[in-house]
C-alpha positions, 0 to 999 in steps of 0.5 A: 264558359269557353269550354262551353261555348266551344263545345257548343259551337263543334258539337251537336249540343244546344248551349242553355244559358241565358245567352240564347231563347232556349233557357227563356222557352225551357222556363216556360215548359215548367207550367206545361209539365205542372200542368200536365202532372196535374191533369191540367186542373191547377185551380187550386195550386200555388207554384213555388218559384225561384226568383233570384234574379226575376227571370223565371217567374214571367216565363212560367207564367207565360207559359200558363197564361199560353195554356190559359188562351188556349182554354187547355186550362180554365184558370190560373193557378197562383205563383209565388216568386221566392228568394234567398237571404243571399240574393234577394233584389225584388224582396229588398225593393218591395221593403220600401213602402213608398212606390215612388221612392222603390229602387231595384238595386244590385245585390252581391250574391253570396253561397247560400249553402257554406262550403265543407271543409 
């Protein structure tokens, strides 16, 4: 991260990482581009997004919900937030079937692909 972070800093390069807004925008753009591949009719589409860590999935629907306000889209199209196994918080929080008793609790990440030999 330092080498990075130094690059970063004496370069004309943009640090993208979650230090800074530039992620949180570039997540937003995934609908304009869906949206454009689709010719700005996504009615009818579900979007698969990963969601480790739910950062993503608000900012891809913020960005459609952008288009929306915009009537550059007339409706929004479903999204589903998808986990792994190896690092699901938002899917183990929803297994409580009690809202009041519902807790976000850290995960430790594990590989979700073994490592060759």
């Amino acid at each position: 991260m330092k080498i990075v972070e130094y690059l970063a800093e004496n370069y004309p390069v943009a640090l993208m990482n979650s230090k800074n807004a530039w992620r949180l925008l570039g997540q937003e753009s995934y609908s304009y581009e869906i949206a454009q591949v689709f010719d700005y009719d996504v009615t009818d589409l579900v979007v698969v997004v990963p969601s480790a860590m739910r950062a993503t999935l608000p900012r891809v629907m913020q960005g459609f919900l952008k288009l929306h306000d915009l009537q550059i889209i007339t409706r929004l199209p479903m999204i589903l937030g998808v986990q792994s196994e190896h690092a699901n918080p938002v899917f183990r929080y929803y297994l409580q079937e009690d809202p009041a008793k519902r807790r976000y609790l850290p995960v430790t990440v594990r590989p979700s692909v073994p490592k060759l030999p």
